[in-house]
C-alpha positions as a LaTeX table, in Angstrom:
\begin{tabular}{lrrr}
\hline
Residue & $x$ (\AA) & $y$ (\AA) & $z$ (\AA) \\
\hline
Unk1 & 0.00 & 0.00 & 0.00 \\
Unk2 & 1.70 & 3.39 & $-1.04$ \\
Unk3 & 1.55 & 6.63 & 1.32 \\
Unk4 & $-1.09$ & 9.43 & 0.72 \\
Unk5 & $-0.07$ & 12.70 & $-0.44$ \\
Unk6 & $-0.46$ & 14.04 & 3.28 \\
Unk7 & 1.26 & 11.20 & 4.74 \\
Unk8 & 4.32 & 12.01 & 2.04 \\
Unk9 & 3.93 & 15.86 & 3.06 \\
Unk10 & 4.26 & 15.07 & 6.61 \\
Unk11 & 7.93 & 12.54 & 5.43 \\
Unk12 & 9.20 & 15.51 & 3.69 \\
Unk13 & 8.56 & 18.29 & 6.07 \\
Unk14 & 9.65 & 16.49 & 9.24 \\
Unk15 & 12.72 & 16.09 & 7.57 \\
Unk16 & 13.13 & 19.30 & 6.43 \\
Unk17 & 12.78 & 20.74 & 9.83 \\
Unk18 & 14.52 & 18.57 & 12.19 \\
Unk19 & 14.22 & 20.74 & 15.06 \\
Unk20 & 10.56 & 20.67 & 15.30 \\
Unk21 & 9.00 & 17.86 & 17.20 \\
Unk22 & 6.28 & 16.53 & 15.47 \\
Unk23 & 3.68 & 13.94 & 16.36 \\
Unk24 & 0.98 & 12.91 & 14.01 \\
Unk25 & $-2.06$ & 13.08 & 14.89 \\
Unk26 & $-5.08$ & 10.12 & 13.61 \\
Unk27 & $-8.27$ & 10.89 & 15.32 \\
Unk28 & $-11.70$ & 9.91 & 13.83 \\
Unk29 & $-13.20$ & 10.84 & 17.04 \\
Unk30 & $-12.92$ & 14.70 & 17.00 \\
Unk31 & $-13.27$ & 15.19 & 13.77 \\
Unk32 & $-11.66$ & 18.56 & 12.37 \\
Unk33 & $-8.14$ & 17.96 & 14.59 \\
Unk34 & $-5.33$ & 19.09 & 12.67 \\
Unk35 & $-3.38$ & 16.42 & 11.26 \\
Unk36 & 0.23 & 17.88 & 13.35 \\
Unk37 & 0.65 & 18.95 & 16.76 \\
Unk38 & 4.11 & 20.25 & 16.61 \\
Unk39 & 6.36 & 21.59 & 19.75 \\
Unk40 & 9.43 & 23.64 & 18.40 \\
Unk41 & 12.62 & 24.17 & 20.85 \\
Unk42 & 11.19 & 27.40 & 22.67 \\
Unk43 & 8.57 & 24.70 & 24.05 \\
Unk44 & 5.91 & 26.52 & 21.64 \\
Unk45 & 2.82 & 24.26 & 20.81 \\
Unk46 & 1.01 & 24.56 & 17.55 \\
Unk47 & $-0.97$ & 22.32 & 15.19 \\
Unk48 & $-0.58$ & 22.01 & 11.52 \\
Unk49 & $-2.76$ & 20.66 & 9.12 \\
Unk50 & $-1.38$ & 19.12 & 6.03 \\
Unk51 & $-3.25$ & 19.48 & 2.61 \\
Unk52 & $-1.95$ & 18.61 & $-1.17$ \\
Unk53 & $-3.27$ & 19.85 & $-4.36$ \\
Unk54 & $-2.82$ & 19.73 & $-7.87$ \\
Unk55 & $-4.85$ & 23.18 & $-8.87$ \\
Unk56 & $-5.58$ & 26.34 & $-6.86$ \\
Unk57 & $-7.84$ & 25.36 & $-4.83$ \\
Unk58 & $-7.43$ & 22.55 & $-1.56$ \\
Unk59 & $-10.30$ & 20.95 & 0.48 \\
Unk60 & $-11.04$ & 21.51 & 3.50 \\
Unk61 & $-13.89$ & 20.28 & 5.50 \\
Unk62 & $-16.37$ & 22.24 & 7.63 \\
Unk63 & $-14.85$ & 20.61 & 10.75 \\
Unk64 & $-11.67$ & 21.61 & 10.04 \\
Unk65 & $-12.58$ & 24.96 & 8.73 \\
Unk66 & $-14.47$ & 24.87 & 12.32 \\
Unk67 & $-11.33$ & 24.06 & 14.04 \\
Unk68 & $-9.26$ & 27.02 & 12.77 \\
Unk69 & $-12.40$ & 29.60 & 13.38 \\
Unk70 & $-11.99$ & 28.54 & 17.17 \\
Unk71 & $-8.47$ & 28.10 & 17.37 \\
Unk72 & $-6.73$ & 30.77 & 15.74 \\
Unk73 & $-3.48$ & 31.26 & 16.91 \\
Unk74 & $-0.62$ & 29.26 & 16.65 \\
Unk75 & $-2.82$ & 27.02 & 14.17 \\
Unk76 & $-1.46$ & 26.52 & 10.70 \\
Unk77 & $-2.45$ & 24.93 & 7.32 \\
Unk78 & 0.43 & 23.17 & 5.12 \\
Unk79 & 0.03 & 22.62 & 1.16 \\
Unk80 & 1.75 & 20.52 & $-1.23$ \\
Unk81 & 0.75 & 22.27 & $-4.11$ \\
Unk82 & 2.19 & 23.07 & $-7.91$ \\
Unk83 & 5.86 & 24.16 & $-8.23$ \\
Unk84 & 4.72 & 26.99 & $-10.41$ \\
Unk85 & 2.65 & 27.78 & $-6.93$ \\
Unk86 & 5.76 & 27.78 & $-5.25$ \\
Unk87 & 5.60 & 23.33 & $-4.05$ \\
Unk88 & 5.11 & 24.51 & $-0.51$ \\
Unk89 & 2.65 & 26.81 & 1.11 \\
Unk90 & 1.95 & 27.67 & 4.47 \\
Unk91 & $-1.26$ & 29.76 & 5.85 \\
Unk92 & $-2.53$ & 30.71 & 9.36 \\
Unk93 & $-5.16$ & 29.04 & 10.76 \\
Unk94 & $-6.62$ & 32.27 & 11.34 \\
Unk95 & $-6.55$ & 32.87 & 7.43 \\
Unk96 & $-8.75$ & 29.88 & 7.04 \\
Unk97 & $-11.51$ & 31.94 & 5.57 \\
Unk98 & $-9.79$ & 33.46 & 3.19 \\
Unk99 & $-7.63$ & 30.22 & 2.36 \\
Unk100 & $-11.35$ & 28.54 & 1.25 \\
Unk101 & $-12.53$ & 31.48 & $-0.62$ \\
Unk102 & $-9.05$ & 32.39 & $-2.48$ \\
Unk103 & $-7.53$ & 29.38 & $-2.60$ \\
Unk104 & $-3.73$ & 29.54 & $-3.31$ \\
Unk105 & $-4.16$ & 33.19 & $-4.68$ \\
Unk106 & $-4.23$ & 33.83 & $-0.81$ \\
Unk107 & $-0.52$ & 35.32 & 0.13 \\
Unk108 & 1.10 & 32.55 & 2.15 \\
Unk109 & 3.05 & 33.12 & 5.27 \\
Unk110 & 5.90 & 31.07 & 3.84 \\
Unk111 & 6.70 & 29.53 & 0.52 \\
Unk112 & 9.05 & 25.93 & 0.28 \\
Unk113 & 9.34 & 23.76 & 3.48 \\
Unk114 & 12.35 & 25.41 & 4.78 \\
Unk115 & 11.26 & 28.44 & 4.97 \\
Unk116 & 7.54 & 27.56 & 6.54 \\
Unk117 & 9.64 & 25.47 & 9.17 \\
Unk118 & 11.35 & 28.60 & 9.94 \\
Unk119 & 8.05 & 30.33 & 10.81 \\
Unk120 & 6.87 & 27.88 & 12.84 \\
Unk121 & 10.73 & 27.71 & 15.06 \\
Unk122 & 10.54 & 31.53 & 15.36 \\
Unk123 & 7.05 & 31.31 & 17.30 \\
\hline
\end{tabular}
């Protein structure tokens, strides 16, 4: 059985940012939890979830959108997307709005996986 695309996000970006601590997170209880709860070396907590896409637009369900309307800081959305769009996006979970109207014509926080681990050590 190959890996999703999300499962193959989460492989690249935990090793492209070593010095996060990530756990992955499978819960079909509470639906909407982010797929990430990552801890960086400040002791910061955030959650991340991971999305893929092949056009502009990635899905999102209305319990996740849910999630990110509650939780809106330190809550983050990761896409695998295009090269042309840049391969690696990454949005605020407060942004999550936006993110479902615009799509990835929404101005991302950080573009390729080393620099959207970067955001997420600096927090």
């Amino acid at each position: 059985m190959s890996a999703g695309p999300e499962s193959k996000l989460y492989q690249r970006f935990k090793k492209a940012a070593p010095s996060l601590s990530m756990i992955r997170l499978e819960n079909r209880a509470l639906l909407g939890t982010p797929d990430l709860l990552i801890q960086n070396k400040k002791g910061t907590f955030m959650t991340c979830e991971l999305k893929a896409t092949k056009g502009y637009f990635c899905t999102l369900s209305p319990h996740q959108v849910s999630f990110h309307m509650k939780h809106k800081q330190k809550t983050f959305v990761l896409v695998a997307c295009s090269p042309k769009l840049g391969s690696y996006r990454l949005y605020p979970g407060s942004g999550i709005l936006e993110l479902v109207d615009l799509g990835l014509r929404l101005e991302p926080l950080a573009e390729g996986l080393s620099a959207c681990a970067l955001v997420l050590e600096r927090l």
